[in-house]
C-alpha positions in Angstrom: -12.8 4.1 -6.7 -16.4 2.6 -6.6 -18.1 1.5 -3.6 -21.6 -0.4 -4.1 -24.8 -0.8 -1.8 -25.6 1.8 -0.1 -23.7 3.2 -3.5 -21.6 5.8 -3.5 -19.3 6.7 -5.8 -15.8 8.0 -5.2 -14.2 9.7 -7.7 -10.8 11.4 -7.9 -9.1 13.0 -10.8 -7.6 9.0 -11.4 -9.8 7.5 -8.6 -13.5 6.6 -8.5 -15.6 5.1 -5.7 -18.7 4.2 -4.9 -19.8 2.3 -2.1 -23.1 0.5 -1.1 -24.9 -0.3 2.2 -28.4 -1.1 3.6 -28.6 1.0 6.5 -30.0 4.3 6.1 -26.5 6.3 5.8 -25.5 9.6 7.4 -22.0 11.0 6.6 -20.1 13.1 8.9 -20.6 15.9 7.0 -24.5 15.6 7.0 -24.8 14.1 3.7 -26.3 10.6 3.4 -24.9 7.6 0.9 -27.5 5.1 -0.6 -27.5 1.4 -1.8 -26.7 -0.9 -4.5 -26.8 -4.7 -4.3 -24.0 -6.7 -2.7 -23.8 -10.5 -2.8 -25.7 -10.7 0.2 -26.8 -8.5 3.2 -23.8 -9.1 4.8 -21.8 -7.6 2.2 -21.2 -4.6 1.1 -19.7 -3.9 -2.8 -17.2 -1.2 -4.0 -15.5 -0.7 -6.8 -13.3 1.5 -7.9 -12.3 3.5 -11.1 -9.2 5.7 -12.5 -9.7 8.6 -14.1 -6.2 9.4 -14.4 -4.6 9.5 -17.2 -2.0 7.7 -15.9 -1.4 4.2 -14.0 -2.2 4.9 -9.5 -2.2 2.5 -7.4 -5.2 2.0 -5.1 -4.3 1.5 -1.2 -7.6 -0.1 1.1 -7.0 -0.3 4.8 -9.2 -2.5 6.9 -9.2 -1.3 10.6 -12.5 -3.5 11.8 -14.8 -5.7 10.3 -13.6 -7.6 7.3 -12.3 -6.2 4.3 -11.0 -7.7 0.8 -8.5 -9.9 0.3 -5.8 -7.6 -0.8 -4.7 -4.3 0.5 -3.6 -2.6 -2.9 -3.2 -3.2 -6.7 -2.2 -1.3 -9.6 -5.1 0.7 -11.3 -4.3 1.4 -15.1 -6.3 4.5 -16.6 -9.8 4.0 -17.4 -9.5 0.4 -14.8 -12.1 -0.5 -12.7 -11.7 -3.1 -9.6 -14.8 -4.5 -7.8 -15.0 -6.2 -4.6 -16.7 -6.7 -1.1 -16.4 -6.1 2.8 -18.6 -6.6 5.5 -21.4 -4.9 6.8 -20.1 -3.6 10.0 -16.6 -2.4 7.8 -14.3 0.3 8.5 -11.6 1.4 6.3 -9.8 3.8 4.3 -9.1 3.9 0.7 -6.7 6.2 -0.8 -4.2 6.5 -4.1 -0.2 6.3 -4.3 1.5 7.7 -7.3 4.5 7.3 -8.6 5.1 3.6 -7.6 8.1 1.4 -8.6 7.9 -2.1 -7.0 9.4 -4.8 -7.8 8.6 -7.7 -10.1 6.5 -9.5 -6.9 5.0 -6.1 -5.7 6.8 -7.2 -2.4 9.9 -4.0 -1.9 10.8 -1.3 -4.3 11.9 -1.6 -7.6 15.8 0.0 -6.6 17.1 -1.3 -3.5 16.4 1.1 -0.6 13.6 2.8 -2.3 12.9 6.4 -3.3 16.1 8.5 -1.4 17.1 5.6 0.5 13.8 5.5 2.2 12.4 2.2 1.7 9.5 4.0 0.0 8.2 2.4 -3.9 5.9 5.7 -4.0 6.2 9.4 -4.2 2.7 9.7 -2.2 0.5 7.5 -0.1 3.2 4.8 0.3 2.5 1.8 2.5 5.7 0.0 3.8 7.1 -0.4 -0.1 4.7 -2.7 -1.3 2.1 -2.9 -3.2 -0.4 -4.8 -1.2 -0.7 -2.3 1.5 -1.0 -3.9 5.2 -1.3 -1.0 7.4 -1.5 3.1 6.7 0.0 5.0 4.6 2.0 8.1 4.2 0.2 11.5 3.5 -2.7 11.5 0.5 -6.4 12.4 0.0 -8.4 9.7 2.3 -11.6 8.6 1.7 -13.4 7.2 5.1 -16.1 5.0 5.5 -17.6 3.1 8.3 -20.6 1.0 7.8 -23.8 0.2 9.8 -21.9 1.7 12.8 -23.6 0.9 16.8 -26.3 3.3 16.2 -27.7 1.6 12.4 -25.6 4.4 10.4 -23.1 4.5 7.9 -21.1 7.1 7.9 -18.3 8.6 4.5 -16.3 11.5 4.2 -12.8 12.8 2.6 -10.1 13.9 4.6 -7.3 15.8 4.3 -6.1 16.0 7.7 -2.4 14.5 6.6 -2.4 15.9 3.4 -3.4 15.9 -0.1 -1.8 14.2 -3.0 -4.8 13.8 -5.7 -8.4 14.9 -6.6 -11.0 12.3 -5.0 -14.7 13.2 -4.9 -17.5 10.5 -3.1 -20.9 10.2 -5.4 -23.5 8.7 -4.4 -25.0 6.0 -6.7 -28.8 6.3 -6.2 -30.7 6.0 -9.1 -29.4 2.1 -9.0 -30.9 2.2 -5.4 -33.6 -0.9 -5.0 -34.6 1.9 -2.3 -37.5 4.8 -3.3 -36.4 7.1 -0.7 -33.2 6.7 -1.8 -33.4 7.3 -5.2 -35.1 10.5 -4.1 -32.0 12.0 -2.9 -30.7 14.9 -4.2 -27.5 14.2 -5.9 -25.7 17.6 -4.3 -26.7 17.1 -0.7 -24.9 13.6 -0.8 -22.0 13.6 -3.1 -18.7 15.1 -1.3 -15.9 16.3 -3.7 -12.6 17.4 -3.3 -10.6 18.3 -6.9 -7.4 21.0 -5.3 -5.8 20.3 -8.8 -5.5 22.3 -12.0 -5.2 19.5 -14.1 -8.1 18.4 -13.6 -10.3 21.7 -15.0 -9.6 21.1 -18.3 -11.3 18.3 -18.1 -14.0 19.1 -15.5 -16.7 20.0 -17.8 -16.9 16.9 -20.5 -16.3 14.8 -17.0 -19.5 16.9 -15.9 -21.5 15.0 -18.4 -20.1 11.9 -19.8 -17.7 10.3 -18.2 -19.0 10.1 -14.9 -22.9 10.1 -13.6 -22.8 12.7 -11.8 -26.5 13.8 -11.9 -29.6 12.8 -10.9 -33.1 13.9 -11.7 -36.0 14.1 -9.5 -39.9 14.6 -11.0 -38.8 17.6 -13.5 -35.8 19.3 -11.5 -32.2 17.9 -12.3 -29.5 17.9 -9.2 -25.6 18.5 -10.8 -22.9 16.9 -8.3 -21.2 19.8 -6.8 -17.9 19.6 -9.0 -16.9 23.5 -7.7 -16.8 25.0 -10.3 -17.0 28.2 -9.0 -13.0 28.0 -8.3 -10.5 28.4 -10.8 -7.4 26.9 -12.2 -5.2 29.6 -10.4 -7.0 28.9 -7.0 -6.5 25.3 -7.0 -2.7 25.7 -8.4 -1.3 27.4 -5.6 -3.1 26.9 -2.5 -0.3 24.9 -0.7 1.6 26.8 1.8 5.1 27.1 0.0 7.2 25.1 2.8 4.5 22.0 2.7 4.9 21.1 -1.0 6.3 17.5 -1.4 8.5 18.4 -4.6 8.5 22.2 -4.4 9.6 24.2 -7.6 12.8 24.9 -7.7 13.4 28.8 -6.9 14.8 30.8 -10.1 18.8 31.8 -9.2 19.0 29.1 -7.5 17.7 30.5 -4.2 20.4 33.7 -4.5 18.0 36.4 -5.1 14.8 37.1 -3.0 11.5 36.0 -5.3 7.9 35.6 -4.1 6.8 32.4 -3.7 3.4 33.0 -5.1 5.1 34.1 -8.3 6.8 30.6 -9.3 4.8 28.5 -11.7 4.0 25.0 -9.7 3.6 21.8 -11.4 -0.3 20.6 -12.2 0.5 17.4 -9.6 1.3 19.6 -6.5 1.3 17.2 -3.2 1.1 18.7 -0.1 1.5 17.6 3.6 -0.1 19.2 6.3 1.0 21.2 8.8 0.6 18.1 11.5 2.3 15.7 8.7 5.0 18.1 8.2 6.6 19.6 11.9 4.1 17.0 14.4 3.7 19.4 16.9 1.1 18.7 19.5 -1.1 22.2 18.5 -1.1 21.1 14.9 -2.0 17.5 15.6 -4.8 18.1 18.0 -3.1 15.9 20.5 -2.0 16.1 24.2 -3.7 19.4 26.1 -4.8 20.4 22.3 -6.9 17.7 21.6 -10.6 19.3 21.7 -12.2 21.0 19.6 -12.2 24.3 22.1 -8.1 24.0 22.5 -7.8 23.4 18.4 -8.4 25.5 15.7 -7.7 25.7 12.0 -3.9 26.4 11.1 -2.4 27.9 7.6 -2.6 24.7 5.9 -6.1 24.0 7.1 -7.4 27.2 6.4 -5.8 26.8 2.8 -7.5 23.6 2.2 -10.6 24.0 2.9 -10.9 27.3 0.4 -10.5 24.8 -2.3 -12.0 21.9 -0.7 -14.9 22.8 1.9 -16.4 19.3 1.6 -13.3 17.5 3.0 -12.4 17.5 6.9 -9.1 19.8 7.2 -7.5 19.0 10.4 -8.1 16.9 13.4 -11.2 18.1 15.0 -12.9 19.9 12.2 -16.4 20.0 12.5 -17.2 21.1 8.8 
């Protein structure tokens, strides 16, 4: 998905974003996002882009200012959508997979959805319909709030209900109108979070071709932190075993004892987190729990940010 102004560019495995704004930008993580050129300066211009190799379905969820005029679409590979919010916008944009709607995009394709549960998608579903209204179940969330009561945008990925697909946030600034932003660093504003082995194979030619993912200052270049210090096995099995969405099944069927760790898992691995999955008030960082002294990282937490340190792992994660 693409978001323009400030740009920044959100990318995920099937997703790409970037994302544009005037104000000077300060994500939550530290890391600042730069600007494009919207209609006017009360806008501010996204787009996004899938780099999957199959069809996703983009889900945008306005919660103040004023977004677009549809909540969700179907994105086939290599499609790119633009449009515009406000300035003072706050949302969330994420990617279901495995949709089936129906010929108006208004219920499932089979009556009662996926198991009987109303559901069109496997991850990141939104009622059953295509053009999402409200949130959505567990995925990989990109965040953004713009020109915010202190003059600052903020961005960042979270994983705090789970993870269902690579996403990564670049930011756009060599198309900046802005000097000091184009003098950004690439790898101080560009969060990324891949957590799927499919997507090494790949990582390299994306690295540079397919996406812009550098920028060059006087003579030094800046490369967009892709992690490429981790590995296909790292990134293929670091769900805890009980929080897979569709796990494996277990050779014997379940009869005889075999480590977990030892059964291949499937390249698209979604995974809920531990607050998603039991909703207990310690792993939610709710109730008497809800401070950042009474909450601390859990197993699935801990897991996820060994593969994605960029992204915020559970509720009051200060990176």
């Amino acid at each position: 998905m693409v978001i323009s102004k400030s740009t920044l560019l959100l990318k995920q495995l099937a997703f790409l974003a970037y994302a544009v704004h005037d104000a000077q930008a300060v994500h939550h993580m530290k890391r600042s996002p730069v600007t494009l050129q919207a209609t006017d300066a009360s806008q501010r211009a996204f787009k996004i882009t899938n780099y999957c190799p199959v069809d996703i379905y983009p889900a945008i969820q306005t919660q103040a200012g004023t977004g677009p005029a549809f909540g969700g679409y179907q994105a086939t590979p290599g499609n790119t959508t633009s449009f515009e919010v406000s300035a003072d916008w706050q949302g969330r944009i994420w990617a279901r997979t495995n949709c089936t709607f129906n010929a108006d995009g208004t219920a499932p394709e089979v009556s009662g959805g996926l198991n009987g549960t109303g559901e069109a998608c496997l991850t990141g579903d939104c009622g059953g319909v295509l053009n999402c209204q409200g949130t959505g179940k567990p995925a990989t969330l990109a965040e953004f709030t713009m020109s915010s009561d202190v003059n600052l945008s903020y961005y960042d990925i979270s994983l705090v209900d789970g993870y269902n697909l690579p996403l990564g946030i670049i930011s756009l600034h060599n198309e900046s109108s802005d000097a000091d932003l184009r003098a950004m660093p690439s790898n101080t504003t560009n969060p990324v979070c891949i957590g799927s082995p499919n997507f090494w194979e790949t990582l390299n030619e994306l690295n540079t071709t397919t996406v812009p993912v550098n920028s060059t200052i006087g003579s030094i270049t800046y490369s967009t932190p892709l992690e490429l210090t981790l590995g296909t096995h790292a990134v293929s099995r670091w769900c805890p075993w009980p929080l897979q969405i569709q796990p494996p099944k277990k050779p014997g069927d379940g009869v005889y004892p075999y480590p977990d760790d030892g059964i291949p898992r499937p390249d698209f691995d979604p995974c809920l987190s531990m607050c998603s999955m039991y909703g207990k008030a310690s792993y939610c960082c709710s109730g008497k729990y809800d401070k950042p002294n009474k909450c601390g990282p859990n197993m699935y937490s801990k897991a996820a940010k060994k593969v994605c340190p960029d992204a915020y792992s559970y509720a009051t994660d200060k990176r």
